[in-house]
N, C-alpha and C positions, 0 to 999 in steps of 0.2 A: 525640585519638582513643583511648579506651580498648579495652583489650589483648581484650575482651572482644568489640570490635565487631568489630575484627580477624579473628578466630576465624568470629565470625558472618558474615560477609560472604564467604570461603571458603566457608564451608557453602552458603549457600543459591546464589551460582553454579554448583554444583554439581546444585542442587534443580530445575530445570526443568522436568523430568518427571513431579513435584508437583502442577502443574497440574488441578485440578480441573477442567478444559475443555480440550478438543484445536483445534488450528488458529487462526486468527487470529482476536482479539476484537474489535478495533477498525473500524466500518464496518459488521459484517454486521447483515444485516437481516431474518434469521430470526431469531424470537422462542428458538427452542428451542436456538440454538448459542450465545447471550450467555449471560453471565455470572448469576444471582440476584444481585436487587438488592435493599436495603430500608434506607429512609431513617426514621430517628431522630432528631425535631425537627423539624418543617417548616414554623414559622411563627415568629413574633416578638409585637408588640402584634398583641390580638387584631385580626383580618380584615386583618391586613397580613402579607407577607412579612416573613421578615428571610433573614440567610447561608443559614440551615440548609433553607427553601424552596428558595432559590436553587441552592446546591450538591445537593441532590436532584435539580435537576431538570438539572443541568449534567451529572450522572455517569449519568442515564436515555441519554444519547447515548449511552451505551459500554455500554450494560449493561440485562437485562429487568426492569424493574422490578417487582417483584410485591408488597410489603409497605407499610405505613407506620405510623409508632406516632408520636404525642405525647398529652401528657396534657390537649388543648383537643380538644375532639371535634371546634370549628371548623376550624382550624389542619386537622382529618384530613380533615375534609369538604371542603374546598378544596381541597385537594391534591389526594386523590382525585379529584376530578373533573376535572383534567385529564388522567389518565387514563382515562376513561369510566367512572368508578366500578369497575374491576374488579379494586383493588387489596383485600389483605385487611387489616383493621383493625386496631391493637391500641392499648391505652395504657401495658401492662405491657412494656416493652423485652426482660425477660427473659421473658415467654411468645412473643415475635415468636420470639427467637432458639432458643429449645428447637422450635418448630415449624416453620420458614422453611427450615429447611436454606437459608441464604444464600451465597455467594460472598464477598459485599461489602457491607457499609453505612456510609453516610455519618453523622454528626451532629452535628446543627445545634443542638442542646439547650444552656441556658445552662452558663457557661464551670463550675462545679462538680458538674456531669453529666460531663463530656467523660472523667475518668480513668475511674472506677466502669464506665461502658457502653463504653468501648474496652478495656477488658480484659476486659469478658465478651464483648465479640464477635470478639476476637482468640482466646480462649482457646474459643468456639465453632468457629473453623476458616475464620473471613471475612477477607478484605483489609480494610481500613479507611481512611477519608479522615474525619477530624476537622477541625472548626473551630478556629480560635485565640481565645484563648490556649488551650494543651491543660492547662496545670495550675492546680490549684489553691494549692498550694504546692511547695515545693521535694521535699519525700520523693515525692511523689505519681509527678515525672520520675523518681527512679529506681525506682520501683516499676513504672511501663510501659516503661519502657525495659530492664530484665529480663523484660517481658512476651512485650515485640515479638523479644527474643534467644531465647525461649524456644520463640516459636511458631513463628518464620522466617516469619513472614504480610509483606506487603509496609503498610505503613503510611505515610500522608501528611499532614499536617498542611497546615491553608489559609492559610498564608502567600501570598499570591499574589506579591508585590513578589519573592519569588525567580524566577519566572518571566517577568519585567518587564526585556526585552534591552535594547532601548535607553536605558532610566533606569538602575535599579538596578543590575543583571547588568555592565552598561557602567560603574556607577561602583566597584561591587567590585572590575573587574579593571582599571580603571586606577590602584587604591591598590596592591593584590596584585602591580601591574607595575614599580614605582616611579617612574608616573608626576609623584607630586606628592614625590618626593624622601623623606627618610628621618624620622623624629620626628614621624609623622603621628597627629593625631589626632583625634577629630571633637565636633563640638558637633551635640546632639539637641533640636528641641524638638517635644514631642507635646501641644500643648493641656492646660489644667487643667482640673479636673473642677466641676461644680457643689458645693455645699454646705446647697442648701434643707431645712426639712426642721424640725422635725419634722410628717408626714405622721399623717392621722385612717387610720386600719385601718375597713373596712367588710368586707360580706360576701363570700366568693369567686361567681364566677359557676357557676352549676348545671353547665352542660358543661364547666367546669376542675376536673380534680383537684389541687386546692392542696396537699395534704400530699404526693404525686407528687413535684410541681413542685419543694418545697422540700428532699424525700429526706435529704441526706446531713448537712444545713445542719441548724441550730439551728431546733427547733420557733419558727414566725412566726405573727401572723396577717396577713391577705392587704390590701394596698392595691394599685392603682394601679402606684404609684411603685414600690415596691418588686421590682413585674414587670416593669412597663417599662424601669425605668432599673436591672435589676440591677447592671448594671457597677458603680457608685458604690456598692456595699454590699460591705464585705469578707467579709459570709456569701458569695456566692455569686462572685466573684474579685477583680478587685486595679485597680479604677477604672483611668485614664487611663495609668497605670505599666504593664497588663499586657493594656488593650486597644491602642492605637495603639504601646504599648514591643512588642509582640510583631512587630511591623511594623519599627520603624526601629532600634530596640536589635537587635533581627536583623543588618537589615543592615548597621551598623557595626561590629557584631561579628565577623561575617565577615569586612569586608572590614579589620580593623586587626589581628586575632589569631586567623587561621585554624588557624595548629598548636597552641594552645591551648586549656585547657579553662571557660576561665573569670576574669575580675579576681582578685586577689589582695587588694583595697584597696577600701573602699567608705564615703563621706563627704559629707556634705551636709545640708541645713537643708529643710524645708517648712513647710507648714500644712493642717491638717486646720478641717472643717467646723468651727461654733462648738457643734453637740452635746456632741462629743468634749473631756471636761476634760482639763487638761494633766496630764501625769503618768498618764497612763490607763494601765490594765494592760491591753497588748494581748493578753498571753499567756491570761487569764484571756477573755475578751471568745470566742477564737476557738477556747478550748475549749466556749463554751455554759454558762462558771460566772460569764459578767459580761454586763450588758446596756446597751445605750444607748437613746435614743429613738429611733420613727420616721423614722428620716431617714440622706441618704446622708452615707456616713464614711468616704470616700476622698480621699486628698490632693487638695487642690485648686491648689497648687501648691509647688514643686520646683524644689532647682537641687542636681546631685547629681554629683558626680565619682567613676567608676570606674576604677582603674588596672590595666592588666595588667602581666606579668612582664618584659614586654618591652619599657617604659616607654610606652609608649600609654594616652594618658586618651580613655576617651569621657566626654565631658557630656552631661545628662540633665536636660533644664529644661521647663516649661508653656510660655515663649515664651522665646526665647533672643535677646539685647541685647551687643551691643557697642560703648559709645558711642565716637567719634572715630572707630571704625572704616568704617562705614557696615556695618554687620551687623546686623540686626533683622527676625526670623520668627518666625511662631506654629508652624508644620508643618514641617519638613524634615531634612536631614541637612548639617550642611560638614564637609566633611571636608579639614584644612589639612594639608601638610608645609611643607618647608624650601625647596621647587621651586614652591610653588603653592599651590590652594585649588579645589576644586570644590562647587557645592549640588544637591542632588538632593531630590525630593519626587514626589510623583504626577504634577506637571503639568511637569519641567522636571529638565533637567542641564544646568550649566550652569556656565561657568569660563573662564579664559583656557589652562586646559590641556583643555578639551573643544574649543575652537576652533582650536586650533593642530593638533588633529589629522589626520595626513595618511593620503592613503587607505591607504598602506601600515599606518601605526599601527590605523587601525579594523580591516583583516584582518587584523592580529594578536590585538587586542583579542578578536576574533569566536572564535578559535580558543581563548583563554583562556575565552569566556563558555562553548563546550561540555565544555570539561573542567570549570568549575565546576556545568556542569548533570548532569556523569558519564557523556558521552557522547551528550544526547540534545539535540535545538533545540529551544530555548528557545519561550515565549510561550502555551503555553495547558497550565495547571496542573492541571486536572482530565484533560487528555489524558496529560499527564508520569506519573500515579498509574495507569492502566487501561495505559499501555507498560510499568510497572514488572512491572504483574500478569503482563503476558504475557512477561516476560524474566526475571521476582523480579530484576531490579535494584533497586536505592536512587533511592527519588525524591529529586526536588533539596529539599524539605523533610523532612527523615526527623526519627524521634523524639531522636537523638543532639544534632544541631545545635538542634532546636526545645528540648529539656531545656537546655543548656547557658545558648541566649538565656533559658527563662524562670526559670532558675535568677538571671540578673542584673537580671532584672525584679522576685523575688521580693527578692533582696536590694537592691532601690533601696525595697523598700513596709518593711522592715524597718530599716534606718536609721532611716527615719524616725518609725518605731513607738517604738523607743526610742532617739531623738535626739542618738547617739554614733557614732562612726567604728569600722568593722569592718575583720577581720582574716579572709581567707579563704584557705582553703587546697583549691584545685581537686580535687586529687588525692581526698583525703578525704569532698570536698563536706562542711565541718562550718566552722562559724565556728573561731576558734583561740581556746583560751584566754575562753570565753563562752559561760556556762549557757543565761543566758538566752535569746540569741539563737540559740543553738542549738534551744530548747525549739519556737523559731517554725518549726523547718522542717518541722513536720508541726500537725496538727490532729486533735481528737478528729470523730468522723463518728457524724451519731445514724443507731439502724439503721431500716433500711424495709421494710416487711411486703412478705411475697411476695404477688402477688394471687392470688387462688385462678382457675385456668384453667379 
């Protein structure tokens, strides 16, 4: 925990009276005593949802929804009409925000949108619930995370698996209890990514604004693939390392080095598509002075060891294999000590120290799971963010913890960018003794015209 949060978090318990709405928010159903709402992003491939539909319309229960902005007119049109058309339009994010006087908004927009639009709408005067991953790169967390110190706004990141009692929540606090005994450390594995590619460029569709779309990122032109499957493109974030690692890198992180800011040690081997020549300069690539072909350029698989201070490794693999063991998964988390061994994933917890546990042990557990939620019950995330609002407490995803995980997600794509073992120094947030990999923890950003309002 930095000295910094510290500070901040006095403050704003303090802050209550801040409140830009009186009385309770949660529940009412007058239109004129919720919160201003306005959602940023609300679709995925076109005429489909994706998160950022989703969490729009999850945070409408808490809140008046009046606004919607993405750059597919579709994507607006759709949405809109689930409110009977009587939200107002935009595609300009920063015309929604200079006009909306907001409360709150959400965004669903791909993962290189996320920093740039949550700090104009933090620095607007809005609460904010963001999708994951929140960064782009590593400079980017502390750039909002001096944002969010600066405004006191309440900010939440969509991690949901933090909210998740009886899987997750229950497998944190049984490593954090010393359940599984001491030397604990966990094996990750989050699926690899594709590598097709290279992709034919055609034309953007009439109701997309593609230069929008592409904003911060390296001038492109428009395919398909390259909208759909952003993930897998390191213009726009950090493939299967910084989609599903924001998820399970989280939560191992927490549950093996909570008073900590970060690994110290960072090592491992992968493979990138067959686009990408060996030796590539990734530095150059992700300023926009080196180019590859059409096609996705994210690891496609990983096996990667992070140590922390306190000798704890998490692993960090596409599928994770232990032969004579009987350990073999594509998705989950094990998390082993000297006492035991537990697996946990979305569908299952599960171990001979989850079994043995007696009712006394699980009400204990229960009492460790609301102190890690900071006082509130666990189970719906989008509710956790609109109680913060009304109390300015700290949601159980805040930007401190979500910076810290994707700081180890950034430095697992970075390893392997330049194919040597790193030296990190938390405190700093800087590689040690390493220009280059230093040079990766930020990125050049092309600029984006204002639209004329």
């Amino acid at each position: 925990m930095h000295s910094s949060r510290r500070g901040f978090l006095k403050a704003t318990a303090a802050a209550t009276s801040a409140l830009s709405v009186s009385g309770t928010v949660l529940g009412q159903e007058n239109s004129e005593k919720k919160l201003r709402l306005g959602s940023i992003g609300v679709g995925g491939s076109r005429g489909r949802y994706n998160r950022g539909g989703s969490i729009a319309r999850g945070a409408a229960k808490f809140a008046n929804m009046v606004a919607v902005c993405d750059v597919d007119d579709l994507h607006t049109a759709e949405f809109n009409k689930d409110f009977g058309g009587k939200l107002n339009e935009y595609r300009d994010y920063r015309e929604m925000l200079e006009k909306e006087n907001l409360d709150v908004v959400t965004i669903g927009t791909p993962d290189h949108w996320h920093v740039p639009i949550a700090i104009a709408a933090l620095e607007s005067g809005a609460d904010v619930y963001c999708e994951k991953p929140l960064t782009l790169t590593i400079d980017e967390g502390k750039k909002i995370r001096k944002v969010v110190e600066k405004t006191g706004r309440v900010f939440q990141v969509g991690t949901q698996q933090r909210s998740s009692k009886d899987l997750f929540l229950t497998a944190v606090a049984m490593v954090q209890s010393g359940r599984l005994g001491n030397n604990v450390n966990a094996y990750i594995a989050i699926g690899g990514a594709p590598g097709d590619g290279p992709f034919e460029s055609t034309a953007a569709p009439d109701d997309l604004d593609w230069d929008m779309w592409v904003g911060p990122a390296p001038e492109a032109e428009y395919s398909e693939q390259r909208r759909r499957m952003f993930r897998w493109y390191f213009d726009y974030s950090g493939g299967k390392m910084t989609d599903w690692g924001a998820h399970h890198i989280d939560i191992a992180q927490w549950a093996l080095a909570p008073g900590e800011d970060g690994p110290v040690k960072i090592s491992g081997t992968g493979k990138f598509p067959d686009i990408v020549p060996t030796d590539f300069n990734w530095n150059a690539y992700l300023d926009g002075e080196a180019s590859l072909p059409n096609g996705y350029n994210t690891a496609t698989s990983f096996d990667i060891d992070l140590t922390f201070a306190n000798g704890s490794v998490m692993n960090v693999n596409d599928h994770y294999r232990r032969e004579g063991d009987n350990v073999d998964f594509p998705n989950g988390i094990l998390f082993e000590g000297d006492k035991g061994r537990i697996f946990v994933n979305r569908g299952k917890l599960e171990g001979a120290p989850v079994s043995n546990l007696t009712d006394a042990d699980r009400a204990e557990l229960d009492e460790a799971i609301i102190k890690l939620c900071k006082g509130k019950n666990p189970g719906n995330h989008m509710k956790n963010f609109f109680e913060c609002i009304e109390d300015r407490g700290q949601p159980i995803s805040d930007v401190w913890s979500h910076h810290r995980t994707m700081t180890s997600c950034h430095m697992c794509n970075i390893v392997l960018m330049l194919g040597r073992d790193l030296q990190w120094d938390p405190k700093t947030e800087q590689f040690v003794d390493d220009e280059q990999a230093n040079a990766l923890l930020s990125r050049k950003s092309r600029e984006v015209a204002k639209a004329v309002s």
